[in-house]
KEKE-88528 format. One record per residue (C-alpha): z, x, y; residue in three letters. Coordinates in steps of 0.001 Angstrom, whole numbers. Example, Ala and Ser with C-alpha at 12.3 -4.5 7.8 and 13.67 -1.06 7.14 Angstrom:
# residues 2
r up = 7800, east = 12300, north = -4500, tipa = ALA
r up = 7140, east = 13670, north = -1060, tipa = SER
# end
This chain:
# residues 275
r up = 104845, east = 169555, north = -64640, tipa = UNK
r up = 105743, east = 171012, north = -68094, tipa = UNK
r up = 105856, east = 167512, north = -69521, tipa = UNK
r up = 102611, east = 166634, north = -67940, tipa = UNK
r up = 101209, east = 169583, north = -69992, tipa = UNK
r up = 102882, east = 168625, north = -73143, tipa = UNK
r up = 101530, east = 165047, north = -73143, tipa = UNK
r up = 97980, east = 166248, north = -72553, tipa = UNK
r up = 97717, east = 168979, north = -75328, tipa = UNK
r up = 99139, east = 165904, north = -78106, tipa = UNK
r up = 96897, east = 163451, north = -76355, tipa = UNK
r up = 93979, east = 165868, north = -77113, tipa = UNK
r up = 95481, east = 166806, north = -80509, tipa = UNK
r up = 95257, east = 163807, north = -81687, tipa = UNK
r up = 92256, east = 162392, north = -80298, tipa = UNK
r up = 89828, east = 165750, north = -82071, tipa = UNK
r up = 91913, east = 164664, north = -85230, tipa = UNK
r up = 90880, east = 161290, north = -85114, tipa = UNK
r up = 86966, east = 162702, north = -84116, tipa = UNK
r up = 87259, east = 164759, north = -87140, tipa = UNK
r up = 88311, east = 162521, north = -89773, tipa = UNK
r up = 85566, east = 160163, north = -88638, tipa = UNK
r up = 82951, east = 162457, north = -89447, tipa = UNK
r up = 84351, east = 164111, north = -92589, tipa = UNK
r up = 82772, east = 161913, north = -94911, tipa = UNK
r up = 79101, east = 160348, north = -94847, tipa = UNK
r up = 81084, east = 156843, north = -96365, tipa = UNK
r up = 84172, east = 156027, north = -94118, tipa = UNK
r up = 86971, east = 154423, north = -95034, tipa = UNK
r up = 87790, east = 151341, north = -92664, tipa = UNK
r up = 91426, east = 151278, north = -91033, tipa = UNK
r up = 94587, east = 149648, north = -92346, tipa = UNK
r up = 96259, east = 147110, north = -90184, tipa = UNK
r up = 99019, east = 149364, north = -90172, tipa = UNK
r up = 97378, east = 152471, north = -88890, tipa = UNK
r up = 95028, east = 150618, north = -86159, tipa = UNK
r up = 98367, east = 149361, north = -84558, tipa = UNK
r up = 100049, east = 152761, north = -84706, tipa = UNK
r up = 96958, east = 154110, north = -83270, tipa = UNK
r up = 96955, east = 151432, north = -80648, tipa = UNK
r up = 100711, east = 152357, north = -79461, tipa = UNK
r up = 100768, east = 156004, north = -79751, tipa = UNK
r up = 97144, east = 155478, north = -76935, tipa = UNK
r up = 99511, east = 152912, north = -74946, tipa = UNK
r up = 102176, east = 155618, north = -75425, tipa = UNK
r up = 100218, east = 158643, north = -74205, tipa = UNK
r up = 98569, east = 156219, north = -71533, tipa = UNK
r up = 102273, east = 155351, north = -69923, tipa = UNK
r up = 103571, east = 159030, north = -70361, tipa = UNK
r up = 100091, east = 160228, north = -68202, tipa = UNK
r up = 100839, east = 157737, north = -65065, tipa = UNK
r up = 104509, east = 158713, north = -65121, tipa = UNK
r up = 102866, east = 162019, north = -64417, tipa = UNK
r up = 100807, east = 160618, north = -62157, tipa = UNK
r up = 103746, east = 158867, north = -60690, tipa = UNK
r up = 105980, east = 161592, north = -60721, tipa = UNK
r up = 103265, east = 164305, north = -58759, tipa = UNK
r up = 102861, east = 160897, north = -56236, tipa = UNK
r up = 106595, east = 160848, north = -55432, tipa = UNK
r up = 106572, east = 164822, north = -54764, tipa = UNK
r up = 103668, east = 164700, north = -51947, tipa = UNK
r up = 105517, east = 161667, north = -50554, tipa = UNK
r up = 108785, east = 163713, north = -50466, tipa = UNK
r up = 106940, east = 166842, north = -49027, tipa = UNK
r up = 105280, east = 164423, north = -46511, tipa = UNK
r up = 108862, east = 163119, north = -45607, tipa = UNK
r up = 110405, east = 166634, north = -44814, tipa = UNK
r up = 107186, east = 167367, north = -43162, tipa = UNK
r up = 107724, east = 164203, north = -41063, tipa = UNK
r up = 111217, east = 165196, north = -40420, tipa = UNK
r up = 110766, east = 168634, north = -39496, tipa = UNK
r up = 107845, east = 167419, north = -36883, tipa = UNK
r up = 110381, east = 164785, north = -35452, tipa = UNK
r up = 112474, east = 167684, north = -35366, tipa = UNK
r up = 110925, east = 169806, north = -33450, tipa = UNK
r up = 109599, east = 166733, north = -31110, tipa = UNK
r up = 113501, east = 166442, north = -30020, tipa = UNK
r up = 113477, east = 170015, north = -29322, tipa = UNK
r up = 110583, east = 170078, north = -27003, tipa = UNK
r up = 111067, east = 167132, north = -25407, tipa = UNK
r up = 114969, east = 167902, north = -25419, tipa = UNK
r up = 113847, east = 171068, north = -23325, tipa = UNK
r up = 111666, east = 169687, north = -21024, tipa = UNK
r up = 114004, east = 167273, north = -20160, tipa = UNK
r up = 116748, east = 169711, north = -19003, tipa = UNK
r up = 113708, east = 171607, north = -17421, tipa = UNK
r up = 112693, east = 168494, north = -15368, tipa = UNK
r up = 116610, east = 167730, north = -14547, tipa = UNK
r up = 117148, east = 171853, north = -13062, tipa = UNK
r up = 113462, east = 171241, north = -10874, tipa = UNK
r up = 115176, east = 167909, north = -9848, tipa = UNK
r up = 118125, east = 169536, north = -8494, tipa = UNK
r up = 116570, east = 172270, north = -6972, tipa = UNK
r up = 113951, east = 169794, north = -5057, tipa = UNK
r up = 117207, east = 167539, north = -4439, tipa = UNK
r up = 119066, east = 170366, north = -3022, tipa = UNK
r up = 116417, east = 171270, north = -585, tipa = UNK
r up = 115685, east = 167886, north = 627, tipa = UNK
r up = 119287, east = 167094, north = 1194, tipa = UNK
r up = 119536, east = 170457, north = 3344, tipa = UNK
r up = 116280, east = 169279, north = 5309, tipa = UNK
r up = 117939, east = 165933, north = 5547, tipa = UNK
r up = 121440, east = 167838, north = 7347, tipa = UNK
r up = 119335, east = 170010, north = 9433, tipa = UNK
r up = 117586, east = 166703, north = 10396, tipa = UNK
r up = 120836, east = 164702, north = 11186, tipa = UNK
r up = 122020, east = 167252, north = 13102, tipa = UNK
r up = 118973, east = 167046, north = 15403, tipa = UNK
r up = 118999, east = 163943, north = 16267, tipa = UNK
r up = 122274, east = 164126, north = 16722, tipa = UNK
r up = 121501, east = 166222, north = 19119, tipa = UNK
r up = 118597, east = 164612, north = 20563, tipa = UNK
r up = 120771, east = 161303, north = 20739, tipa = UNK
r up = 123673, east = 163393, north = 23202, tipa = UNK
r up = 120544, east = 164931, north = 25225, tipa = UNK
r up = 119028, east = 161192, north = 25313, tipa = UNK
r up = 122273, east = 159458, north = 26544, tipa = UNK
r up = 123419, east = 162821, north = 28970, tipa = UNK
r up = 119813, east = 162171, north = 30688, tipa = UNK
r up = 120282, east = 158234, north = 30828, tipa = UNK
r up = 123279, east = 159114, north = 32801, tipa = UNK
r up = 121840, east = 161568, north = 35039, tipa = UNK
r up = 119094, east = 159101, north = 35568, tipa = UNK
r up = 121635, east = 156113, north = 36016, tipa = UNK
r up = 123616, east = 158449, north = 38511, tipa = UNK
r up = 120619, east = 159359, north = 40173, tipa = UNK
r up = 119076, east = 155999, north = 41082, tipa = UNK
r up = 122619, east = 154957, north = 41729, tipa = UNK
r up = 122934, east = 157584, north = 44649, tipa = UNK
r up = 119677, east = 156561, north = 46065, tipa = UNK
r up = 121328, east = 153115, north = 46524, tipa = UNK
r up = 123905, east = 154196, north = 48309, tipa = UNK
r up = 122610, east = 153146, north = 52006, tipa = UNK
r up = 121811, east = 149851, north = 50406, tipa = UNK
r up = 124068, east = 146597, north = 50263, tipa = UNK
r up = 123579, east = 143081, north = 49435, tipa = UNK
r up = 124248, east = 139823, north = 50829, tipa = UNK
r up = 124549, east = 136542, north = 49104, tipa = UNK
r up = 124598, east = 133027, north = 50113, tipa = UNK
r up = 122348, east = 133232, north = 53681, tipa = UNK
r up = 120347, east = 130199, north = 53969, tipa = UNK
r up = 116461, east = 130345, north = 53626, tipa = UNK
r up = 114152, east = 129579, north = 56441, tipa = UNK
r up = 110294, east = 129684, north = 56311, tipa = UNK
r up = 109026, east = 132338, north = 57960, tipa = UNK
r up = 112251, east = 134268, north = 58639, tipa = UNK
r up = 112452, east = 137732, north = 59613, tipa = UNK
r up = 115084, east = 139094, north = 57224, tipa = UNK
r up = 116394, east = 142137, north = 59562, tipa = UNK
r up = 117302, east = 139875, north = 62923, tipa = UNK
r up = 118927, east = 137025, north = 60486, tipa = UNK
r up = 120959, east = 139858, north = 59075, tipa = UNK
r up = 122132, east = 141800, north = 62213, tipa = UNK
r up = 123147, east = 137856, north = 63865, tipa = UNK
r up = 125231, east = 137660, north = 60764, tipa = UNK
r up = 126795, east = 140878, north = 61242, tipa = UNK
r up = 127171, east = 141050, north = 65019, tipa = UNK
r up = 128789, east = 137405, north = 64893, tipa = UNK
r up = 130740, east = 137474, north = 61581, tipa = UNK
r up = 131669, east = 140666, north = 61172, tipa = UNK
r up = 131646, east = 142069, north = 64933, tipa = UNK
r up = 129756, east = 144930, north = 64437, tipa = UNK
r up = 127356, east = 146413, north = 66805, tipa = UNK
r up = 124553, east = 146959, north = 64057, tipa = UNK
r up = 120861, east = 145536, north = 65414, tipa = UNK
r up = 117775, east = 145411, north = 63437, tipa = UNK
r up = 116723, east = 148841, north = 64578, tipa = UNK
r up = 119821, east = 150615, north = 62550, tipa = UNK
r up = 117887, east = 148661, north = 58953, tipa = UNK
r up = 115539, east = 150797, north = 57156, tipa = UNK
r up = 114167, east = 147329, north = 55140, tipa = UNK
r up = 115495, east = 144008, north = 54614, tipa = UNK
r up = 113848, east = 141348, north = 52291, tipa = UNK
r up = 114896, east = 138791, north = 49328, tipa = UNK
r up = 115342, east = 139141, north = 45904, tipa = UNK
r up = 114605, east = 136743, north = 43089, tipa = UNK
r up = 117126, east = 135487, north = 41120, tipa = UNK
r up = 117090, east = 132790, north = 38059, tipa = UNK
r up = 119528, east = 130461, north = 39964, tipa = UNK
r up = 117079, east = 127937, north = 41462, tipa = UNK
r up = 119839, east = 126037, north = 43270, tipa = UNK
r up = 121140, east = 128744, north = 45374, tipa = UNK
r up = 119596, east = 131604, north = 48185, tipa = UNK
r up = 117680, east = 134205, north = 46798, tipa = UNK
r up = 119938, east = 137386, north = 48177, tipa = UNK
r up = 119298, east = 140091, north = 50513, tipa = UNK
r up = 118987, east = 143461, north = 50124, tipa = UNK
r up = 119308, east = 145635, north = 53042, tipa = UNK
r up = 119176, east = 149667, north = 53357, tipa = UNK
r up = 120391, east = 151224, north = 56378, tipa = UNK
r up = 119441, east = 154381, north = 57806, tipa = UNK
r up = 122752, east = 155556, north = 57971, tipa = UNK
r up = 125592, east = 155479, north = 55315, tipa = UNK
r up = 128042, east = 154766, north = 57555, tipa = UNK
r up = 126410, east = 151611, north = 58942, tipa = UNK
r up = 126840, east = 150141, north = 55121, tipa = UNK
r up = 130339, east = 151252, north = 54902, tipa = UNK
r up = 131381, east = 149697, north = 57874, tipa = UNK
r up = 129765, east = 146628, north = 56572, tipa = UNK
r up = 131750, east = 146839, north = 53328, tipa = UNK
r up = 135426, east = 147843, north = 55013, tipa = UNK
r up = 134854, east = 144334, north = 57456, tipa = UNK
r up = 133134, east = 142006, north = 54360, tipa = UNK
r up = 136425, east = 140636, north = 53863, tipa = UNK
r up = 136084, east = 138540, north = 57381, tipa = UNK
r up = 133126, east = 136594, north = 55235, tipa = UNK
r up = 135709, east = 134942, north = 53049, tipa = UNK
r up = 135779, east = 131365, north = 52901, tipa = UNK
r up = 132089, east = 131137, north = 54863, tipa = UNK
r up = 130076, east = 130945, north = 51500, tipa = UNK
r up = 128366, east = 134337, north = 52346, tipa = UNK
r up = 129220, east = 137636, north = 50536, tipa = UNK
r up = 128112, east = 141304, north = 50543, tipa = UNK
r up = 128489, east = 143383, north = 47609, tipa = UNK
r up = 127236, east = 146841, north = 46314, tipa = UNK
r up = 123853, east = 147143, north = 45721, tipa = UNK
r up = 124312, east = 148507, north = 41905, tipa = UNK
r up = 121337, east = 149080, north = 39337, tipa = UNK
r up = 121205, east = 147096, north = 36282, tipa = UNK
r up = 122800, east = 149337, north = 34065, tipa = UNK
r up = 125427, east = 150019, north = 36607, tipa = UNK
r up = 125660, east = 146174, north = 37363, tipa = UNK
r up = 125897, east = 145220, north = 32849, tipa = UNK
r up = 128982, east = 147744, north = 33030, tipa = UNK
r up = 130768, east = 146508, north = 35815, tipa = UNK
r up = 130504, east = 142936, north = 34065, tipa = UNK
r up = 131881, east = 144233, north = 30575, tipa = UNK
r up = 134720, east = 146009, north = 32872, tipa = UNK
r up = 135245, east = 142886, north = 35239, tipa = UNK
r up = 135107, east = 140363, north = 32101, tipa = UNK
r up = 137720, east = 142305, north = 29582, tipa = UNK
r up = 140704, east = 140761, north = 31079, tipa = UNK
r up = 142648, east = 142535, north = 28161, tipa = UNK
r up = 142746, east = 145699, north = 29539, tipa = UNK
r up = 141629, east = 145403, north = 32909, tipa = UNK
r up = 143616, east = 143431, north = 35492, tipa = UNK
r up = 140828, east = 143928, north = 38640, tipa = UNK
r up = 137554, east = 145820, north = 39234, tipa = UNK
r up = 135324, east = 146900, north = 42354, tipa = UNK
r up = 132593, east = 149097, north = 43116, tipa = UNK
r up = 132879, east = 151428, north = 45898, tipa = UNK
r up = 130037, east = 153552, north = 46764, tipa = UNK
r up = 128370, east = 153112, north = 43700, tipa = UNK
r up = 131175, east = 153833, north = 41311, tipa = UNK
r up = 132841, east = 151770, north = 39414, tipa = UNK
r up = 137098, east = 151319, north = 39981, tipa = UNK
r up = 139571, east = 149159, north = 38129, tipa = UNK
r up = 143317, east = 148741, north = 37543, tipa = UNK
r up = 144798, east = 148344, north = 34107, tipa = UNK
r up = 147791, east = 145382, north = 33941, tipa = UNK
r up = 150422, east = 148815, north = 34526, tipa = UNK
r up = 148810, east = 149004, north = 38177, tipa = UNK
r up = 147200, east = 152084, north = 37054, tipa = UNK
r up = 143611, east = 152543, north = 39306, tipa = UNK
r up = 140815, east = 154548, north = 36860, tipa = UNK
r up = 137291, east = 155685, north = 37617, tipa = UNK
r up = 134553, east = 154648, north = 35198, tipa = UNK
r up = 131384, east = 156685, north = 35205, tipa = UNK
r up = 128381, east = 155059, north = 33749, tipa = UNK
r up = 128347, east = 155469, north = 29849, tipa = UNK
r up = 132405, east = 155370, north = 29423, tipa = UNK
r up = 133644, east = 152207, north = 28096, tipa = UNK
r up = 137289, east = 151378, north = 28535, tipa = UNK
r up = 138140, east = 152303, north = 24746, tipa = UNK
r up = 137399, east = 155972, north = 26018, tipa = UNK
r up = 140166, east = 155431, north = 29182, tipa = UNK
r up = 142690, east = 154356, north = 26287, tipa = UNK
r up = 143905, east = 151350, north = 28769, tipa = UNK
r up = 146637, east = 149543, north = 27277, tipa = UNK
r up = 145924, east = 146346, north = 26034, tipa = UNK
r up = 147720, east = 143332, north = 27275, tipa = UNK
r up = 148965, east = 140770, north = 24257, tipa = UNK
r up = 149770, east = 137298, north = 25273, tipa = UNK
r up = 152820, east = 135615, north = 23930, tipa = UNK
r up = 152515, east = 132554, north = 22282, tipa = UNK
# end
């Protein structure tokens, strides 16, 4: 800036010198060569030393716009810097609460699953029990028109010799079945219990006549005696006796399945095969 000052005041010098000496005399005296080029280079001279000045005060305001730039960016990092950890902390916070509604939620339906499958089972249990006077027979012939009860108490009184008539059967009628080639079974419910366990303590006398009688079992009761009956790893025979579910592992151990155990829960050896 003191330079800048310097150049003006000899610019200015010179140029009221060069005023005056043009009006000192009425008859000027024209210009040597020599002193029109000196003039010319000390104005190129003065012209050169005014933009550095120029120049120079330029390159200050860019430097003061830098650090202004900087300081800004500066401070930009700061704020966003903080709002950044301020958006992380509400994060957790909203996390932590979600994942403590999330527990209290698992362990409600946890709950609510237990309740669903204790229910199931008193249900399964239930409808079970009401079967209980009821038994099934498979492989009768059909004939049109039939009356269900008296072809049932003939079977009985002549297979089975049992003094059970049509007047000791609360209902007896067919059931459908997706075998086309074969009977539709019988269901039968007695009045008494003990009619239908007499029935099923003499059912072995059927064997060998193509008729059977069987439990009559709901179908969830009926799918688990299947899985039982069919793992032949574990289980070496299976029955139903009224209404529940028996089999023997390959030890000759008897066990008692109720409905919603599986045989994983009985920890029944498993029988390995040797090659």
């Amino acid at each position: 800036m003191a330079e800048a000052g310097t150049s003006s005041t000899i610019f200015s010098y010179f140029k009221r010198k060069r005023n005056n000496s043009s009006t000192s005399t009425a008859s000027s005296i024209s210009p040597s060569p020599d002193t029109k080029k000196l003039k010319d280079s000390l104005e190129d001279t003065f012209t050169c030393i005014k933009e550095t000045d120029e120049l120079q005060n330029t390159m200050a305001e860019s430097n003061i716009v830098e650090m202004v730039i900087k300081d800004v960016e500066a401070k930009l990092d700061t704020f966003f810097a903080n709002i950044k950890e301020k958006i992380k902390e509400e994060l957790q916070d909203v996390v932590g609460v979600v994942m403590k509604r999330l527990q209290g939620l698992e362990k409600k339906v946890d709950f609510l699953d237990k309740e669903n499958k204790e229910l199931k089972c008193k249900l399964v249990h239930l409808e079970q029990y009401g079967r209980r006077p009821n038994i099934r027979i498979f492989g009768v012939k059909e004939d049109q028109g039939e009356d269900c009860k008296t072809k049932v108490a003939k079977l009985l009184q002549n297979k089975l010799n049992l003094d059970i008539t049509e007047r000791d059967m609360d209902a007896a009628h067919r059931v459908p079945q997706r075998a086309k080639d074969r009977p539709k079974p019988i269901i039968v419910r007695f009045f008494r219990r003990d009619d239908k366990e007499r029935v099923m303590k003499n059912r072995k006398r059927l064997k060998n006549t193509g008729v059977s009688v069987s439990e009559d079992l709901c179908v969830e009761m009926l799918q688990m005696y299947n899985r039982v009956r069919n793992d032949t790893l574990r289980v070496q025979d299976c029955w139903v006796w009224r209404g529940e579910i028996f089999c023997k592992d390959h030890k000759g151990l008897i066990h008692k399945l109720h409905y919603g155990q599986s045989l994983e829960d009985l920890n029944l050896p498993v029988m390995r095969y040797n090659p």
